[in-house]
N, C-alpha and C positions, 0 to 999 in steps of 0.2 A: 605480478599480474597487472591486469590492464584495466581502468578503471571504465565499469560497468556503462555509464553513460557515452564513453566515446568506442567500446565497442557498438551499443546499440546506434549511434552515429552512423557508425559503419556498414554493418550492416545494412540500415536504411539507404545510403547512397549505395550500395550493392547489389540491394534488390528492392529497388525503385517500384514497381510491379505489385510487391509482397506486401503483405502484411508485417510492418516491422516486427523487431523485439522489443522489449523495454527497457530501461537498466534495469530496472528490477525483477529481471524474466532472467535478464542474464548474470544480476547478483546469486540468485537463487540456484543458476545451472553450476556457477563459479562454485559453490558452496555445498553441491550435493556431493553426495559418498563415492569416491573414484574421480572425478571432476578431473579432466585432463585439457589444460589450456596451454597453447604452443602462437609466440610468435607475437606480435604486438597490437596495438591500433589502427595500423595500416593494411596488416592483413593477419588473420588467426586462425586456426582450427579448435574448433571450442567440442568435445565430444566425454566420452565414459568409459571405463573400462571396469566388466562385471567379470570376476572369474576369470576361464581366459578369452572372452573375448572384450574387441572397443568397439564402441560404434562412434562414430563422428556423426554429431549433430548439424552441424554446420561448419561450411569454410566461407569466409568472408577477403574480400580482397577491395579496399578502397579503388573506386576507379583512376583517383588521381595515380594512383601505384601499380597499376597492371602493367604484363610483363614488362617486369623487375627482380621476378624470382623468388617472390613476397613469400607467396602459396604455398612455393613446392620447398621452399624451405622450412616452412608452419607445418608440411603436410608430413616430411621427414622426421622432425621433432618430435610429431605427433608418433608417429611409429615407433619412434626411442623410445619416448616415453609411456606409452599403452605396453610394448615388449620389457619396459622394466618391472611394469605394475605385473605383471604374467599372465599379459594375453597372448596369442597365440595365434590369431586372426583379427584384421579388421573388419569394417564393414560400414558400409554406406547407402543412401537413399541419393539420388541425382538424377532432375529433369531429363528423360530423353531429347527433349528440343536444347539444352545445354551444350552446345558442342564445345566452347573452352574448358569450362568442368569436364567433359569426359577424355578432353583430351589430358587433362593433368592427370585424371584419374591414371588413364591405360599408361601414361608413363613413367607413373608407379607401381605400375604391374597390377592392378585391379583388372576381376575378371568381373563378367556377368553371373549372375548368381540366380535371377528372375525379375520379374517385371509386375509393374501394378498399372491397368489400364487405367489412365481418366482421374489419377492421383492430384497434379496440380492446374488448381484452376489459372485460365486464360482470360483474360477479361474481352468479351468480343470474339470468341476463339473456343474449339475445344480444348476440353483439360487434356494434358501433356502427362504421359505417359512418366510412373516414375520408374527407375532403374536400379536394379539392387546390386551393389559390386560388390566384390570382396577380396580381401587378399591377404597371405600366409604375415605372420612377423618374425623375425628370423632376431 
């Protein structure tokens, strides 16, 4: 596992915008019941898996590392490993204005599931619609 300070690194230079994480937001996620972490420093899928479903809390991808395949290989890992825990679906939250996010998503076979209007704030901007995907784990 990847030590909590240089994911929240990461995060931060990934979503510049945001409100970071902490390490100690992301010790704490690293360390709750189900905690399912895929991938490294560079880029990770950091999410949960309850029963049979996972949800991913976040994917992170440094920008010195974008396409590089960082993601979509965190984001597969992540599917191993939530389909070993015995989930059965994933599922995720992701910006409508996100258009690289959505495109990884859809080519992992994420569908639309529903939508939350006015979910993430814009600074300057209206909040940006969030998008609920999901998808089978086989």
């Amino acid at each position: 596992m990847s030590d909590p300070q240089a994911l929240a690194d990461t995060y931060a230079a990934a979503f510049p915008a945001e409100r970071g994480w902490s390490a100690a937001e992301f010790s704490a996620l690293l360390a709750a019941p189900g905690a399912i972490f895929t991938g490294d420093a560079t880029a990770f899928v950091l999410g949960r898996a309850t029963l049979d479903e996972a949800e991913i809390l976040t994917l992170a991808t440094h920008p010195d590392h974008r396409r590089e395949g960082r993601a979509r290989t965190a984001l597969a890992a992540f599917h191993a490993a939530a389909h070993a825990a015995g989930a059965t679906t994933a599922f995720l939250e992701v910006a409508e204005d996100n258009a690289a996010a959505r495109a990884l998503y859809e080519a992992a076979g994420y569908m639309r599931a529903g939508r939350r209007p006015g979910y993430y704030p814009r600074p300057g901007q209206a909040p940006a619609a969030a998008l609920i995907l999901r998808r089978p784990l086989r």
